[in-house]
PDB file of N, CA, C and O in Angstrom:
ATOM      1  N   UNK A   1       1.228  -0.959 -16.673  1.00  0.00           N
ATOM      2  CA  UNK A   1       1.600  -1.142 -15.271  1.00  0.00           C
ATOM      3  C   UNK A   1       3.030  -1.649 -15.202  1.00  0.00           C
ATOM      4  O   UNK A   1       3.414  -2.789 -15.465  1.00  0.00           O
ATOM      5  N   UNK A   2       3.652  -0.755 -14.859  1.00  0.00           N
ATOM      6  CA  UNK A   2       4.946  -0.899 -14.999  1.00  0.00           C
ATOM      7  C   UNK A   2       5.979  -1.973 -15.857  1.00  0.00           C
ATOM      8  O   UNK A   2       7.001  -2.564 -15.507  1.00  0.00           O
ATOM      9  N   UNK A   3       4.992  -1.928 -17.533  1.00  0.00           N
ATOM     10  CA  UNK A   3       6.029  -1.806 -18.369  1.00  0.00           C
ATOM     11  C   UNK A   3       5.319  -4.051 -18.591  1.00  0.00           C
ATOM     12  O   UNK A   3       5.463  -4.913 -19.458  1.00  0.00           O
ATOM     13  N   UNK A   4       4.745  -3.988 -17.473  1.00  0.00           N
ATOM     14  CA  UNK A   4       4.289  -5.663 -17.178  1.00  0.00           C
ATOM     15  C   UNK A   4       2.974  -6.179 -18.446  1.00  0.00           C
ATOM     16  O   UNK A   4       1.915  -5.567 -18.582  1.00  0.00           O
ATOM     17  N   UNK A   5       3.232  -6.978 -18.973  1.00  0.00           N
ATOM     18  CA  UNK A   5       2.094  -7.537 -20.096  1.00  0.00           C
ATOM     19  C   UNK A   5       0.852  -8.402 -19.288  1.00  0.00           C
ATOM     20  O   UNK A   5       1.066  -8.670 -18.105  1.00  0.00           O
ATOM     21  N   UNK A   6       0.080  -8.666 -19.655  1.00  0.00           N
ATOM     22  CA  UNK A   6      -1.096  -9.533 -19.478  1.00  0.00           C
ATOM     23  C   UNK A   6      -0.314 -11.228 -19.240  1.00  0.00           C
ATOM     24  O   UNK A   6      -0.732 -11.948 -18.333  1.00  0.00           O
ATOM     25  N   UNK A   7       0.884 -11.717 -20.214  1.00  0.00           N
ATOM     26  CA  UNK A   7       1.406 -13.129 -19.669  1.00  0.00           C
ATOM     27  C   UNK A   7       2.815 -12.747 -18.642  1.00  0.00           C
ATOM     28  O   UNK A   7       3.625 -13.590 -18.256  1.00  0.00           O
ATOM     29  N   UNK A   8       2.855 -11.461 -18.367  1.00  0.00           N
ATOM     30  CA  UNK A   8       4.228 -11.587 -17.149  1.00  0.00           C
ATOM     31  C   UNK A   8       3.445 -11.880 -16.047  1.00  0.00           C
ATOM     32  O   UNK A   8       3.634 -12.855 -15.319  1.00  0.00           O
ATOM     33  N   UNK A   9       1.981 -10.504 -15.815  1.00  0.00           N
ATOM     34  CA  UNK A   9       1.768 -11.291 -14.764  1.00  0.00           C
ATOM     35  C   UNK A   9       1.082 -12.251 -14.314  1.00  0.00           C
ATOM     36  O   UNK A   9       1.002 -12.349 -13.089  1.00  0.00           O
ATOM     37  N   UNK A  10       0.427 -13.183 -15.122  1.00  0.00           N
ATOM     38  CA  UNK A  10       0.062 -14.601 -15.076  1.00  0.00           C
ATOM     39  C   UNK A  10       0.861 -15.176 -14.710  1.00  0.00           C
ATOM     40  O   UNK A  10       0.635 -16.048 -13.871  1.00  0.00           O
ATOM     41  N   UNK A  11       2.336 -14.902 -15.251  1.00  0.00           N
ATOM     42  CA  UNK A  11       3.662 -15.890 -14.523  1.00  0.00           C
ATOM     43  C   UNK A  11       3.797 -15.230 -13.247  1.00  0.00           C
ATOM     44  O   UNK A  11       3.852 -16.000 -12.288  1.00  0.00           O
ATOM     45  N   UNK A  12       3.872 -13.855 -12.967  1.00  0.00           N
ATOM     46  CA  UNK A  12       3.989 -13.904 -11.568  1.00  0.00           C
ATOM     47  C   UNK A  12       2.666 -14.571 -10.590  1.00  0.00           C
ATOM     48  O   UNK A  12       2.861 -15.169  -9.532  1.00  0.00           O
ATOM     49  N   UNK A  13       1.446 -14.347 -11.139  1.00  0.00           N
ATOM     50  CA  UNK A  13       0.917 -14.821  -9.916  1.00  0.00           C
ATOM     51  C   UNK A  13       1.089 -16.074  -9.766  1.00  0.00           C
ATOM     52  O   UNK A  13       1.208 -16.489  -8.613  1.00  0.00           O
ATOM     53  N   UNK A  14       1.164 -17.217 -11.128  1.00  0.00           N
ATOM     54  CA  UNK A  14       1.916 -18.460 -10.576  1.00  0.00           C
ATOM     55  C   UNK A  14       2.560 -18.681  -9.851  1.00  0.00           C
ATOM     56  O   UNK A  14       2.359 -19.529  -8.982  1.00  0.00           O
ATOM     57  N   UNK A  15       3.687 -17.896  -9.980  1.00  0.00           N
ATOM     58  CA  UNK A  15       4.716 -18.305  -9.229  1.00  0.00           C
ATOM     59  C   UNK A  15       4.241 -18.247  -7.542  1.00  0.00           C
ATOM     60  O   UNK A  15       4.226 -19.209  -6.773  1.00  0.00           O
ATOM     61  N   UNK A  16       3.907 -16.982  -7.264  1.00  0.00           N
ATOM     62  CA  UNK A  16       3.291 -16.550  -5.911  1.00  0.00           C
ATOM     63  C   UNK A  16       2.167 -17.554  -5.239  1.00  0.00           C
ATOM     64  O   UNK A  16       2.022 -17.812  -4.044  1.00  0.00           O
ATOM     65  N   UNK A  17       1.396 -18.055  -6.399  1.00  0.00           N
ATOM     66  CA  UNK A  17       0.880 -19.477  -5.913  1.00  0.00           C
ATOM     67  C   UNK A  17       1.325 -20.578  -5.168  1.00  0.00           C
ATOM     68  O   UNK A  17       0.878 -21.101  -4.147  1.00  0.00           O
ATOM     69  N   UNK A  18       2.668 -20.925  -6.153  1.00  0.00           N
ATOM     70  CA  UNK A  18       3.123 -21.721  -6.035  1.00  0.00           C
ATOM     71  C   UNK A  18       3.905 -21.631  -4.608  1.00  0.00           C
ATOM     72  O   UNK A  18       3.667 -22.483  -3.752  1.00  0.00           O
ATOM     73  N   UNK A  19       4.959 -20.455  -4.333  1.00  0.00           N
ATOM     74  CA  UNK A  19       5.405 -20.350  -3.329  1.00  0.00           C
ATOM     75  C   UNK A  19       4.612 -20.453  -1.931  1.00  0.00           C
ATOM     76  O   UNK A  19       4.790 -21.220  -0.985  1.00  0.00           O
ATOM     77  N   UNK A  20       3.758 -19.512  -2.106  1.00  0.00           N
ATOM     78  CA  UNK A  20       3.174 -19.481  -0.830  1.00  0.00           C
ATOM     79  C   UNK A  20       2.163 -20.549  -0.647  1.00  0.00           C
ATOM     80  O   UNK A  20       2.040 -20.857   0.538  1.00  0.00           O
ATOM     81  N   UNK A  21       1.457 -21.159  -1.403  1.00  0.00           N
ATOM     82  CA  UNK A  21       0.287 -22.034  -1.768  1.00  0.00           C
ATOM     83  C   UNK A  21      -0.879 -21.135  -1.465  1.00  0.00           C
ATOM     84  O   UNK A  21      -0.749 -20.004  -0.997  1.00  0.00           O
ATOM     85  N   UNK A  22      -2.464 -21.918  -1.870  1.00  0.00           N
ATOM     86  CA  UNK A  22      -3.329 -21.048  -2.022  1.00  0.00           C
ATOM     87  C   UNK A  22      -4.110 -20.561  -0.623  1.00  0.00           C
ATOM     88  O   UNK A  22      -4.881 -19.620  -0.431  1.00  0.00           O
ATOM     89  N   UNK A  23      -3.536 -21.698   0.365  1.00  0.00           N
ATOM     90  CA  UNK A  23      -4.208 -20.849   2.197  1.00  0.00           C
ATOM     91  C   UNK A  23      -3.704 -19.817   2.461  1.00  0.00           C
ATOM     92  O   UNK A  23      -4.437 -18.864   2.724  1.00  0.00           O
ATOM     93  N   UNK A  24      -2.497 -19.692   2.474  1.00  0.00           N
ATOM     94  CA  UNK A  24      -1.630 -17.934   2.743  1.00  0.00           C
ATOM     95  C   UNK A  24      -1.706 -17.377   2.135  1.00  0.00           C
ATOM     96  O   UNK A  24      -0.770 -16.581   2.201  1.00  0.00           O
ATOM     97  N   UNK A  25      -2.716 -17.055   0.919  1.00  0.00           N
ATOM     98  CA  UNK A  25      -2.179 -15.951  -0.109  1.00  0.00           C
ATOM     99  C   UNK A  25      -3.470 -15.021   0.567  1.00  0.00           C
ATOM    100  O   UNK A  25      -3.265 -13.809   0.508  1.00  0.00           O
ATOM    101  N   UNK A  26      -4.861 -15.469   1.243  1.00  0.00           N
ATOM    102  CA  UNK A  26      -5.486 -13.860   1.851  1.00  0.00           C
ATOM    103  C   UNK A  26      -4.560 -13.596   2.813  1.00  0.00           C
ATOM    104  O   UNK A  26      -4.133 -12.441   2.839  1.00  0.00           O
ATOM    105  N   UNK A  27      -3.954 -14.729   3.972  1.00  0.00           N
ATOM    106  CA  UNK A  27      -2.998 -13.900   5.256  1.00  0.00           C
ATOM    107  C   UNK A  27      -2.292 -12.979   4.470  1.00  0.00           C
ATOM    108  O   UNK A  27      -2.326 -11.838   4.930  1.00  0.00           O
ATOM    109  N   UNK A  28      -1.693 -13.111   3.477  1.00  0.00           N
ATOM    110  CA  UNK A  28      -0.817 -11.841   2.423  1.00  0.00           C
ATOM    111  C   UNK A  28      -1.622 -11.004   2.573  1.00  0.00           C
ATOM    112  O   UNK A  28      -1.522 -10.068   3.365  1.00  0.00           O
ATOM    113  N   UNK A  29      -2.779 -11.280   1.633  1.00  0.00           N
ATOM    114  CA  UNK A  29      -3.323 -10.056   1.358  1.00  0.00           C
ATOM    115  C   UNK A  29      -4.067  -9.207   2.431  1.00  0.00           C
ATOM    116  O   UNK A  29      -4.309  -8.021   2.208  1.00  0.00           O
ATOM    117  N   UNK A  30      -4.270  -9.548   3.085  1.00  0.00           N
ATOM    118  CA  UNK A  30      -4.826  -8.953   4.564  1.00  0.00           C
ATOM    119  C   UNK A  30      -3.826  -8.372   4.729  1.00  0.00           C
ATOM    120  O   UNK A  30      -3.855  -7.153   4.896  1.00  0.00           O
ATOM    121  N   UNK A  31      -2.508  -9.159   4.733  1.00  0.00           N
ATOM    122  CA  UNK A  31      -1.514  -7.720   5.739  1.00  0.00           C
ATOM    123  C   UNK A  31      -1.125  -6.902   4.913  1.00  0.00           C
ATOM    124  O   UNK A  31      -0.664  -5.834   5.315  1.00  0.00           O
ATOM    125  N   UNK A  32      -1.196  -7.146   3.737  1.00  0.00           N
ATOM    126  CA  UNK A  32      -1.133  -5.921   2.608  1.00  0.00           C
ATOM    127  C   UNK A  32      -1.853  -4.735   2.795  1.00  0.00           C
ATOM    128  O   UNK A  32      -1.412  -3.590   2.894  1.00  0.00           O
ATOM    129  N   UNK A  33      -3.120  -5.172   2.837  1.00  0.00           N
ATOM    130  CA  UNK A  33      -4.433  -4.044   2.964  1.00  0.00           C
ATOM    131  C   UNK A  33      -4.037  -3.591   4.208  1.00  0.00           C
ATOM    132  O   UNK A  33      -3.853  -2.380   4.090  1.00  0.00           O
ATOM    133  N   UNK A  34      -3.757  -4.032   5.615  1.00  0.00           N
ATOM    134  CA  UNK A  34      -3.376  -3.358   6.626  1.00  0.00           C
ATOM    135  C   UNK A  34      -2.247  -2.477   6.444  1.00  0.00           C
ATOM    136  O   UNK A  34      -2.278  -1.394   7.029  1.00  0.00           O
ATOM    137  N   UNK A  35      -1.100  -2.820   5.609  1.00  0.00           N
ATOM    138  CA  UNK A  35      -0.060  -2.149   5.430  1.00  0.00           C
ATOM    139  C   UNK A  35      -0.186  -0.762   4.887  1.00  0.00           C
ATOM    140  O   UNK A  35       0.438   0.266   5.152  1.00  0.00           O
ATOM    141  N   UNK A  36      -1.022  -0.977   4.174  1.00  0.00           N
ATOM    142  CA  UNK A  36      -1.599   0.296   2.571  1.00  0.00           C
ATOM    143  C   UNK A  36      -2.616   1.004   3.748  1.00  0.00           C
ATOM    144  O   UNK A  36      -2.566   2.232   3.679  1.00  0.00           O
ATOM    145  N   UNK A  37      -3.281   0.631   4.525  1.00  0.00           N
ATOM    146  CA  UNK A  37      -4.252   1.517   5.503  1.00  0.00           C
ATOM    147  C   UNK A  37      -3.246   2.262   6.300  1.00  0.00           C
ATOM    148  O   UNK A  37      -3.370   3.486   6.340  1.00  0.00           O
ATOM    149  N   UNK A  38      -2.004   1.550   7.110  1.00  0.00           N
ATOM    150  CA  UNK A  38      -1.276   2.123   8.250  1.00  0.00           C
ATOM    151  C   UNK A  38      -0.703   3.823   7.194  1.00  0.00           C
ATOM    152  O   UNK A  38      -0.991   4.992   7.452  1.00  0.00           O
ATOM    153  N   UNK A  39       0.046   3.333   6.178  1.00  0.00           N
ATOM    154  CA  UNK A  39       0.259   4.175   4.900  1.00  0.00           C
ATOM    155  C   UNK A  39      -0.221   5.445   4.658  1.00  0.00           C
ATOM    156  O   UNK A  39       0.376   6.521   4.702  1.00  0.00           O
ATOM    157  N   UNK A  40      -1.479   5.170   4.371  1.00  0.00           N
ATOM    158  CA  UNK A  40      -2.595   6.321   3.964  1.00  0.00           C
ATOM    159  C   UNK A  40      -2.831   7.131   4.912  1.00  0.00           C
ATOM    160  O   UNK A  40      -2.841   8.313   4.569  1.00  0.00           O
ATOM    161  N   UNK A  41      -3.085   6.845   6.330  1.00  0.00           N
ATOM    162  CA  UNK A  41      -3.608   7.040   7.759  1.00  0.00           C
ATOM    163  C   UNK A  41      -2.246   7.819   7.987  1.00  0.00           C
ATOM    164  O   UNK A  41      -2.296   9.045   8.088  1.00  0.00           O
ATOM    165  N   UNK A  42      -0.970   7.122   8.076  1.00  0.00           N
ATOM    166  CA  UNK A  42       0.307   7.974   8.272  1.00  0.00           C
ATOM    167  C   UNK A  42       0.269   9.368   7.639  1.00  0.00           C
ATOM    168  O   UNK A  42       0.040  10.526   7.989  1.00  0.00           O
ATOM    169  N   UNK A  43       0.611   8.682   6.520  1.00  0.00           N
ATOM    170  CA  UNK A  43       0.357  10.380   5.363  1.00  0.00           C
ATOM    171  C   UNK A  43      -0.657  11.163   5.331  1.00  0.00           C
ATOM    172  O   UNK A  43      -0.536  12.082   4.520  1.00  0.00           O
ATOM    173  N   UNK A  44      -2.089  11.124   6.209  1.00  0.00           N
ATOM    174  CA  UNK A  44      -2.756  11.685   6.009  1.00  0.00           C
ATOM    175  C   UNK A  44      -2.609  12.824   7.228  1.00  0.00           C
ATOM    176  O   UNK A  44      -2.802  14.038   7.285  1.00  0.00           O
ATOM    177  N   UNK A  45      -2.114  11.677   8.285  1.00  0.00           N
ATOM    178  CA  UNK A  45      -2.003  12.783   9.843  1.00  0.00           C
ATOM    179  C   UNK A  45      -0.809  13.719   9.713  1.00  0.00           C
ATOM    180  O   UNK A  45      -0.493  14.624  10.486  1.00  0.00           O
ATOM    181  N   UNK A  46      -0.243  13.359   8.661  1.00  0.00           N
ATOM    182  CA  UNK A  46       1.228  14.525   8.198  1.00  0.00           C
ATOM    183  C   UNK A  46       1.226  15.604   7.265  1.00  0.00           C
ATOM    184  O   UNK A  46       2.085  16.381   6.850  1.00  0.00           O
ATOM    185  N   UNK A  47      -0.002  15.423   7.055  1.00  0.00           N
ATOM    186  CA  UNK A  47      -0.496  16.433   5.934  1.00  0.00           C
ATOM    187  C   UNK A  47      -1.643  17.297   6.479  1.00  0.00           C
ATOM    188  O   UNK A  47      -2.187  18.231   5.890  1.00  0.00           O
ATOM    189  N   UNK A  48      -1.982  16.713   7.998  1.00  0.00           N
ATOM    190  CA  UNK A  48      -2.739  17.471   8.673  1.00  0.00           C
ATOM    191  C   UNK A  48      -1.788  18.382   9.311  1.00  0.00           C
ATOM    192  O   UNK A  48      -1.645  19.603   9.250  1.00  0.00           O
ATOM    193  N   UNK A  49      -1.204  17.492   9.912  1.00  0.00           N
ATOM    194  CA  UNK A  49       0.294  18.665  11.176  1.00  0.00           C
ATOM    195  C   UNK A  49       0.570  19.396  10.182  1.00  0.00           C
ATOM    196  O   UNK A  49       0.288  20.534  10.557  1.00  0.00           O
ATOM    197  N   UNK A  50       1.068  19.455   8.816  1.00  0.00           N
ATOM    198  CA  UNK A  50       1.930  20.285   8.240  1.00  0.00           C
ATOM    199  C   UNK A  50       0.790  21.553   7.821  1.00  0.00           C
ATOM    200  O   UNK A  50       0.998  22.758   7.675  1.00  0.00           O
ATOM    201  N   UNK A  51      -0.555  20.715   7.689  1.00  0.00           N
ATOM    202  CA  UNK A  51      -1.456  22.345   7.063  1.00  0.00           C
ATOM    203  C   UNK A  51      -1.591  23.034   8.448  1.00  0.00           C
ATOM    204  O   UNK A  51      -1.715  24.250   8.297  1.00  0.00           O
ATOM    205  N   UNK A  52      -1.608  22.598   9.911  1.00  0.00           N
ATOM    206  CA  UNK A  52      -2.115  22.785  10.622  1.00  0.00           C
ATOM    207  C   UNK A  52      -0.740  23.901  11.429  1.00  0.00           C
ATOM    208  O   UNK A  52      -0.930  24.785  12.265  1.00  0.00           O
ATOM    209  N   UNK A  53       0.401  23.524  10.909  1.00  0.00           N
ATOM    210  CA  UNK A  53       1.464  24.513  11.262  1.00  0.00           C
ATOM    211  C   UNK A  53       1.356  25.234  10.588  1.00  0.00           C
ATOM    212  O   UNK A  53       1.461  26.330  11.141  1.00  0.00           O
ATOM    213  N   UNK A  54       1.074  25.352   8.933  1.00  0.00           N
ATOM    214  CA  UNK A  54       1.287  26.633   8.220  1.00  0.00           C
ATOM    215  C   UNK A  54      -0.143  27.456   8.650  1.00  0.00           C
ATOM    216  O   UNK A  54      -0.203  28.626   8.273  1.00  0.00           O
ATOM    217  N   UNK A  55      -0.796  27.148   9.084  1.00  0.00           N
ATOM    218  CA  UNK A  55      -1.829  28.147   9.600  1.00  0.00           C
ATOM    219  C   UNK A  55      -1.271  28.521  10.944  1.00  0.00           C
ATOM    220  O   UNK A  55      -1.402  29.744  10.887  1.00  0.00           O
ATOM    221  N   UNK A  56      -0.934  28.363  11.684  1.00  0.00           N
ATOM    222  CA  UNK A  56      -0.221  28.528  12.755  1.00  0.00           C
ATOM    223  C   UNK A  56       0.639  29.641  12.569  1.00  0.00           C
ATOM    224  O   UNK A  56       0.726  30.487  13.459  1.00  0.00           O
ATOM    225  N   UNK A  57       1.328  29.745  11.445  1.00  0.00           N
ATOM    226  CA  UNK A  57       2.064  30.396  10.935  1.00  0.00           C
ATOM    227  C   UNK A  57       2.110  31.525  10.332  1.00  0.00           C
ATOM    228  O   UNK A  57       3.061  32.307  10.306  1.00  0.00           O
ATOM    229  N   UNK A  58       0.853  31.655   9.724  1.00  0.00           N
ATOM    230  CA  UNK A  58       0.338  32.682   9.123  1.00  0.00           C
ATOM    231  C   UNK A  58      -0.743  33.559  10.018  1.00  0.00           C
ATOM    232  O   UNK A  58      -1.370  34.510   9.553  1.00  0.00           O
ATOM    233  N   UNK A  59      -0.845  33.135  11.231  1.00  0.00           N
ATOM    234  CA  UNK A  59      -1.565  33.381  11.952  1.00  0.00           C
ATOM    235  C   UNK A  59      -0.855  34.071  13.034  1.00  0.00           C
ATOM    236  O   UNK A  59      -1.452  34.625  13.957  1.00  0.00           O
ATOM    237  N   UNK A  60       0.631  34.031  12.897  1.00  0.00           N
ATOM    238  CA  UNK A  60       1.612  34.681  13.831  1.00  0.00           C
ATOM    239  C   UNK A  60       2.201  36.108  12.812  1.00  0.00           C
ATOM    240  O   UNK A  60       3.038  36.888  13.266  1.00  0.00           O
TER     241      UNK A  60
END
């Protein structure tokens, strides 16, 4: 995972502990998971329009 060992990211999640402390780290992760949903949901309705023009297209 990108090149990261088993003790880098132990130090990162320390650190991320440390910064944020341990009450904000689900508000993170919640808006993460919302972020990665808005994401998926985006790219998915763009991959609909785009099949949905090339049939359009082939249909002309």
């Amino acid at each position: 995972m990108f090149g990261l060992g088993t003790p880098e990211i132990i130090l990162i999640a320390i650190v991320i502990l440390v910064l944020f402390g341990a009450k904000k780290i689900p508000e993170l992760m919640q808006g993460l998971g919302k972020g990665i949903k808005e994401f998926k949901k985006a790219s998915s309705d763009i991959e609909k329009d785009l099949t949905s023009q090339d049939d359009k297209e082939k249909k002309v």
